[in-house]
Backbone bond lengths (Angstrom), bond angles and torsions (degrees), N, CA, C in turn:
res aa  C-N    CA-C-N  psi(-1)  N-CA   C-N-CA  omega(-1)  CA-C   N-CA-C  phi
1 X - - - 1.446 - - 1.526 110.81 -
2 X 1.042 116.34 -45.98 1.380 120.24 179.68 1.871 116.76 -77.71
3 X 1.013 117.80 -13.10 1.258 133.58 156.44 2.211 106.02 -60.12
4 X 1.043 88.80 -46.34 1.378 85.85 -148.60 2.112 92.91 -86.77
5 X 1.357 98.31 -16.69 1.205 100.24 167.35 1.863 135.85 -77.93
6 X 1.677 95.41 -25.94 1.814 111.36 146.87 1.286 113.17 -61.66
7 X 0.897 127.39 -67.27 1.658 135.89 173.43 1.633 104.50 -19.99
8 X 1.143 101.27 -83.82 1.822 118.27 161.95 1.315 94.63 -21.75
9 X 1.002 126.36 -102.70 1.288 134.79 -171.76 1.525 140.82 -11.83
10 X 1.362 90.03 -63.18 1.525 114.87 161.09 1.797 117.53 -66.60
11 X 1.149 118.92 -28.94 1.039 118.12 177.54 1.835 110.59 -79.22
12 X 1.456 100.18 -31.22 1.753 111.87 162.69 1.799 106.92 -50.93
13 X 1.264 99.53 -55.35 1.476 111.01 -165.11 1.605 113.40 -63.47
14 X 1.095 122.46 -39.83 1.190 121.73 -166.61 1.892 106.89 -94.60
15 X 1.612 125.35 -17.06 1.236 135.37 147.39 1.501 115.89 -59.89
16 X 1.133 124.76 -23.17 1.367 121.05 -168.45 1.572 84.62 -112.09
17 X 0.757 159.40 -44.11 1.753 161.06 -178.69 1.985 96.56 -45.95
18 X 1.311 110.85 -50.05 1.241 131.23 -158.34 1.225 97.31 -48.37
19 X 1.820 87.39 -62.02 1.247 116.59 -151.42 2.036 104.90 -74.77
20 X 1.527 111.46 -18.03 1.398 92.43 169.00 1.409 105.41 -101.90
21 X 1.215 112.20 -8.26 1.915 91.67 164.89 1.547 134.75 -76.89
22 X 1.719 98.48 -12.89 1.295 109.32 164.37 1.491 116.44 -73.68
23 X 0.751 115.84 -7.94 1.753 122.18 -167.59 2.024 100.65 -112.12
24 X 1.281 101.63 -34.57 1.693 94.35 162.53 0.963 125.04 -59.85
25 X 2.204 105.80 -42.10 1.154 103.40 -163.10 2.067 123.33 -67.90
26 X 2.212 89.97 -22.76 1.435 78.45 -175.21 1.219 107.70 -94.74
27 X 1.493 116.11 14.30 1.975 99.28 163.58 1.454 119.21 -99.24
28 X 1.599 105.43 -3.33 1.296 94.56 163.38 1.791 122.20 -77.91
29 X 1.376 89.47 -41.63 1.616 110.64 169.17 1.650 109.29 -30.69
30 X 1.454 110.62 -70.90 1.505 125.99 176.16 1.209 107.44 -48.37
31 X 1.322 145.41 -67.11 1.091 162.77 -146.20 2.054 92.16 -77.91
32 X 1.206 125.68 -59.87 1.065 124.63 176.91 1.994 123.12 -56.42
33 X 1.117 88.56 -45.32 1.426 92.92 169.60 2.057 124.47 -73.16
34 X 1.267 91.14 -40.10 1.694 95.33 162.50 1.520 116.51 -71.83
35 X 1.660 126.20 3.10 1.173 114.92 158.41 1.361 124.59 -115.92
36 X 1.542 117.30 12.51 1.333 145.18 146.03 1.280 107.59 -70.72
37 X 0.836 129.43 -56.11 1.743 145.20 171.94 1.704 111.79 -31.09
38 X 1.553 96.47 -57.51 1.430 102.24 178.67 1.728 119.96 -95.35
39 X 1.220 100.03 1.37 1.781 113.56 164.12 1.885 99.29 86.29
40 X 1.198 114.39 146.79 1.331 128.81 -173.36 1.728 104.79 -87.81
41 X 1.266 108.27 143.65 1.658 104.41 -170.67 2.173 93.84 -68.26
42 X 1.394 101.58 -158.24 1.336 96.69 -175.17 1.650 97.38 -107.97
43 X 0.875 120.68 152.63 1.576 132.50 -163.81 1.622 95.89 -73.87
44 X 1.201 116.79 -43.61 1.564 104.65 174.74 1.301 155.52 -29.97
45 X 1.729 115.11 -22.36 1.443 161.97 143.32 1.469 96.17 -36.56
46 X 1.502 108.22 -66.42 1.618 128.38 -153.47 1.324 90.03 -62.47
47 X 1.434 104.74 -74.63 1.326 108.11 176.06 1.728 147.75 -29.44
48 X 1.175 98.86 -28.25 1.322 119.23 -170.11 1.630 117.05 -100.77
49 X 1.918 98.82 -13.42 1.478 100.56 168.97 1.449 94.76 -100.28
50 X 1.113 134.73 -1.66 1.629 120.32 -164.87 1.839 76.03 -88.10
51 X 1.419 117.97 -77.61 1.637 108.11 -175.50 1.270 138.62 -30.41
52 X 1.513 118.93 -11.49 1.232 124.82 178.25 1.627 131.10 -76.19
C-alpha cells in the first residue's frame, strides 16, 4: 500500500513540476521578447564597468 502511495505521488510531483515549468517558461518567453521590443542599451556601459 505504501508503495503504491509513492507512485501516486510522484506521478503528482512530476505533473505539477511540468506544469510550473510550463508557466515559467512562457513568462520568461514574454518577458524576453518585451525587452527586445524596447531594444537593448549598447554594451559599452557594460563594458566599461567590467574594465574598471
Amino acid at each position: 500500500m505504501k508503495a503504491i502511495f509513492e507512485i501516486i505521488l510522484a506521478i503528482i510531483f512530476v505533473i505539477s513540476a511540468e506544469n510550473v515549468s510550463t508557466i515559467i517558461y512562457k513568462k520568461v518567453k514574454v518577458e524576453s521578447l518585451t525587452k527586445i521590443q524596447n531594444g537593448l542599451p549598447p554594451l559599452s556601459i557594460f563594458t566599461e564597468k567590467l574594465t574598471r
